[in-house]
N, C-alpha and C positions, 0 to 999 in steps of 0.2 A: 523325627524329633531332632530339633536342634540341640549340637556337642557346643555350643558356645565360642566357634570362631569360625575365620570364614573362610576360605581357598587362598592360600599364600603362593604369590605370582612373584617369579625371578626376574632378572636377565641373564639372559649365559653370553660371554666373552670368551669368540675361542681363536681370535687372531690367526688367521689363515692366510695364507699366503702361497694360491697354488701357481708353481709352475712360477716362483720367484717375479713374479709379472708387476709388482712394486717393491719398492726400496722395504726393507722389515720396519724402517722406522717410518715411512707414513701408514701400513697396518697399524703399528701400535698408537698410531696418534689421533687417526680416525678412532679404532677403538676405545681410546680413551677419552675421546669428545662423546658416545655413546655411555660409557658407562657413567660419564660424569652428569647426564642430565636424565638417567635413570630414575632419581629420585624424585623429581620434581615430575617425570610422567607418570607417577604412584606405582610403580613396581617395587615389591618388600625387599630385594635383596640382587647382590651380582654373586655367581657362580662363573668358575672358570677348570678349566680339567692339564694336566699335567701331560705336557709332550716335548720330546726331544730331537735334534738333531737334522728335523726336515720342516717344508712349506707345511707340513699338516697341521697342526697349530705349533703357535711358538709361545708359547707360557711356561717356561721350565719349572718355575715355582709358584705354585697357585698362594702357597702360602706368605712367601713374600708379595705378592703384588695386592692378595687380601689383606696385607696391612696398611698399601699406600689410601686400599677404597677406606677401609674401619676409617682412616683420620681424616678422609675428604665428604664423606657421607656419614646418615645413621642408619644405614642398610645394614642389613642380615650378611653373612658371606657365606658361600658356600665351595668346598672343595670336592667337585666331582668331575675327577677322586686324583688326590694322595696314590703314588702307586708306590705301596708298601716294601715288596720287594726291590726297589734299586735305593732303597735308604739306611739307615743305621735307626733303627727303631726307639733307641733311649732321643737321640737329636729329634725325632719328630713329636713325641712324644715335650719335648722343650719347645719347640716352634710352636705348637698346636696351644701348648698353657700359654703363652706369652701374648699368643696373636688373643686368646677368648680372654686372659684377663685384660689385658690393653682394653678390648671394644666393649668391654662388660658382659660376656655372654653372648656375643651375637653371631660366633661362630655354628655353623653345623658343620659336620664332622664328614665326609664323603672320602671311603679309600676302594682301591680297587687291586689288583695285580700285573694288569698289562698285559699286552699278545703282541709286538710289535717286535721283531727277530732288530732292526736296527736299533732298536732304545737298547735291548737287554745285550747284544754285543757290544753297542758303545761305553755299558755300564758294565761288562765284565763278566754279567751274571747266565750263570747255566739257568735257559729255558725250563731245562727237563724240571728243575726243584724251583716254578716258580709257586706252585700251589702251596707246596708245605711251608716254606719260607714265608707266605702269604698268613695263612693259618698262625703260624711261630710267633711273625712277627707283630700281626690282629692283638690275639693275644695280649704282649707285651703292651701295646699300646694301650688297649682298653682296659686293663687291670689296671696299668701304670695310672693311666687319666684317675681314676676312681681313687686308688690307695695314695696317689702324691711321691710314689716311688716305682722304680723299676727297678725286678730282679729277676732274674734267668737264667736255667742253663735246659739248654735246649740244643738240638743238632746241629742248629746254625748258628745260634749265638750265647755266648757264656757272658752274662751282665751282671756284674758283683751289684750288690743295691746301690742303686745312687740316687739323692732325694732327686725330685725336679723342680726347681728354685727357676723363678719364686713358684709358689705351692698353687696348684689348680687353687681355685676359687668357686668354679662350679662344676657339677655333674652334666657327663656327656650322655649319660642314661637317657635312650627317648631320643637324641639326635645326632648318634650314629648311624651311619648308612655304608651300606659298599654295593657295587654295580658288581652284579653278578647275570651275565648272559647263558651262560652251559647249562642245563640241564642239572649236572653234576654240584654248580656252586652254589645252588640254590638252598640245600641240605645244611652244608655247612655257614652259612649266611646264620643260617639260623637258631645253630651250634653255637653260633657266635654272640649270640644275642642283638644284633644289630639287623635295622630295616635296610630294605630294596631302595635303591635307584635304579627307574626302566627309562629307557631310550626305547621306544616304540621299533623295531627290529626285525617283529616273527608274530606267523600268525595268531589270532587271541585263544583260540582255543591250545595252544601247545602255554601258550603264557599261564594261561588256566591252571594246566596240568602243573608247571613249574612253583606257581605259588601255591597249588595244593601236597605239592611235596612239601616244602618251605614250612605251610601253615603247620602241617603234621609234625614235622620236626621239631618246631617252635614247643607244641605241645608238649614234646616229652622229652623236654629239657626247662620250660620256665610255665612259671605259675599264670604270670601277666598278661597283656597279652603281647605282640610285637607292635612296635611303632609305623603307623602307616606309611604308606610307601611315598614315594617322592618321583615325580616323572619332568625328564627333558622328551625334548622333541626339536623338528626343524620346520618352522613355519614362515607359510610366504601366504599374504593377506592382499587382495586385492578386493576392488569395490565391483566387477566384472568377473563373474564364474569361469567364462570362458579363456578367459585373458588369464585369471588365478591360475587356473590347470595348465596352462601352458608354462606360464614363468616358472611354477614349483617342480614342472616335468624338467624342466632348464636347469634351473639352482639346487634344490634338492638332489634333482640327476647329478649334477655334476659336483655335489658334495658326496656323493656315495662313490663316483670316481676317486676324490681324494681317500677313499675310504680302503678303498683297492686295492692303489700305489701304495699307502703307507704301510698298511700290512700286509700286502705280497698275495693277497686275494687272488686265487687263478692259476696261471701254469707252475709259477717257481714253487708251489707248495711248500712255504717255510716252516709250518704247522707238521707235517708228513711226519709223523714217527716222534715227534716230542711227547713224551711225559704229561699229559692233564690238558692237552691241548685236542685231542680227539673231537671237538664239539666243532673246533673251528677249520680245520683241513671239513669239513662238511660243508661249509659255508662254500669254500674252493670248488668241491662238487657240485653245490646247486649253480656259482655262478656258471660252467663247463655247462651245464644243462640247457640253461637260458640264455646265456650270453651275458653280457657288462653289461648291456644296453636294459634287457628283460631283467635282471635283477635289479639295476639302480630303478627303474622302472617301479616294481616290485614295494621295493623300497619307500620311495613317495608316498608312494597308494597308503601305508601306512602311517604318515605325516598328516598333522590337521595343517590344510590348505585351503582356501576358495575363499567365501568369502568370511563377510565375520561371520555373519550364521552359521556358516558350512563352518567356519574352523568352533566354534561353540559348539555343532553337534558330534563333530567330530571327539573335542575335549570331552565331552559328555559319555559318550562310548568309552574310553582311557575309564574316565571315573567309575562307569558301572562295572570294568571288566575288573578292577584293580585297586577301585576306595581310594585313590592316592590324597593327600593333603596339600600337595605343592603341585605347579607348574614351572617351569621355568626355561621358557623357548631361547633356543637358536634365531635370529631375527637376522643376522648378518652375518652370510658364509661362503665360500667355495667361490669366492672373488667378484663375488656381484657389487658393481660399484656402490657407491660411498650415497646419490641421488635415492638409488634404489634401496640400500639399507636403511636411509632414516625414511623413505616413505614406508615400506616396509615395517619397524618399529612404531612410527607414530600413528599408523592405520590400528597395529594391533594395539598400540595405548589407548586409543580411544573409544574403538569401539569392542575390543573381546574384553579389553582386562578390567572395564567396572563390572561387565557381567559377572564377570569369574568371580569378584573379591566381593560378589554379594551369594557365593554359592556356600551353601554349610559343609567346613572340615574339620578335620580334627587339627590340634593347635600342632606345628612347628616350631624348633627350634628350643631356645629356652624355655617358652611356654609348655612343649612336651615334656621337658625333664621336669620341671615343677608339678608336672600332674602324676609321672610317675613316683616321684617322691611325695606326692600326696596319695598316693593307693597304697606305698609302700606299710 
């Protein structure tokens, strides 16, 4: 039975720059010649994710730079994710109303926590308390969005009420998200009242298992139901099967390399002994098992790659394991030149993404909050 909308397709901009191998400002300029003809290859929205410090992405603010796309485009934007913990929760909570009223609504909301031992020492913050602080500051944020104020005293932060001027304008209900990988985050996600962002990661049967904790939780905390889930991924499209699996075994592989380096994947165990980080010192172990090579390996395999077909049946599986509503690829990463990323994007504009945006989902963004405000 048709829900009355169709599969909402992003782009994600994640400005990578491995191994310094160009200037930061020709990444940002190639990238921004991609996102700026997003619209016109009918993709709904740009998505970009929050990293500090090193080549692994450089978008320190997703939220600022979602205001330069709101006034050059009439794209969707999306933040995934906001990493809750290295902010002051009242100031996001201000950046988040100004960017959705500026654009009318067209923000969706993506936060996360972060595992990255260089961000969270460069920002000051003890590891061991980033879960609770995460949980604290959730919270704050999403009561604030709703009520037009924030108030708190809580273990990490005492916030006397202070309105948030100018005053939300719309309900974040329906498109909040946070990217939650553990096992463990998946419960609380749902404590929380906000949907999933998956990065395709692990195999589908443990995903399974992760959204049926999720689902269960949801139950016995809200009437409603949760808002569908929302998926990135990294794809490499080629018009040659054999040639596709080679290139994504390359690019992919070698974006799971930057995945590595950035968070210390492997011998240095930065994860070993921290506080709510137990899920990912595992990660350390399985690559010890397989090697960098067999897990980046690994990795791919769970990428929609080949051709368009293959990457449509691939998306097609994501959809049956997981209902999600959106898409929203990786198309340009881990330093594949500048030739290869717009053939790369303009293979999959043409031929995956009318498929997709004639497949039935359930509505995104604005549209989700209006219909939960209509069941209300």
């Amino acid at each position: 039975m048709s829900r009355g909308h169709v599969m909402h397709v992003g782009y994600s901009a994640v400005f990578q720059n491995p191994e310094n191998a160009l200037p930061d400002r020709e990444v940002w300029d190639q990238e921004i010649r991609m996102v700026s003809e997003a619209e016109d290859l009918g993709f709904d929205s740009i998505w970009t994710v929050e990293h500090h410090f090193t080549d692994y992405t450089m978008c320190p603010d997703p939220v600022q730079f979602l205001t330069w796309v709101a006034g050059k485009t009439n794209l969707q934007l999306g933040t995934a994710v906001i990493v809750l913990p290295w902010h002051d929760p009242m100031r996001v909570a201000e950046q988040v109303t100004m960017l959705d009223n500026l654009s009318d609504g067209r923000l969706i909301l993506g936060i996360g926590r972060g595992l990255a031992r260089v961000e969270y020492e460069g920002f000051r913050v003890d590891m061991n308390t980033s879960r609770e602080r995460f949980l604290e500051y959730a919270k704050m944020l999403i009561e604030g969005l709703e009520q037009g104020y924030v108030e708190h005293d809580g273990e990490f932060v005492t916030q006397p009420r202070r309105e948030i001027r100018p005053k939300p304008e719309h309900s974040f209900k329906g498109r909040t998200y946070a990217a939650a990988v553990s096992p463990e985050g998946m419960p609380l996600m749902a404590q929380l009242g906000i949907g999933l962002l998956v990065i395709p990661q692990k195999p589908w049967e443990i995903v399974e298992s992760d959204f049926a904790a999720y689902h269960g939780e949801w139950a016995r905390h809200h009437t409603a139901p949760p808002p569908p889930p929302l998926s990135g991924g990294f794809c490499w499209v080629d018009t040659n099967a054999e040639r596709a699996e080679e290139k994504a075994m390359e690019h992919i592989g070698n974006y799971y390399g930057t995945v590595m380096k950035h968070y210390e994947f492997g011998p240095k165990r930065p994860h070993e002994g921290v506080k709510g980080y137990e899920f990912y010192e595992g990660i350390s172990r399985y690559i010890d098992r397989h090697g960098a090579r067999g897990a980046a390996e690994d990795f791919t395999r769970l990428m929609p790659y080949g051709t368009p077909d293959q990457v449509l049946e691939k998306l097609q599986v994501i959809r049956e394991k997981i209902d999600m509503a959106a898409f929203f690829p990786n198309l340009c990463f881990a330093g594949m030149n500048w030739t290869e990323a717009r053939r790369n994007r303009d293979l999959f504009a043409a031929e995956v993404l009318p498929v997709l945006k004639e497949w039935d989902a359930p509505p995104v963004g604005l549209a989700a909050t209006e219909l939960v405000a209509a069941a209300a």
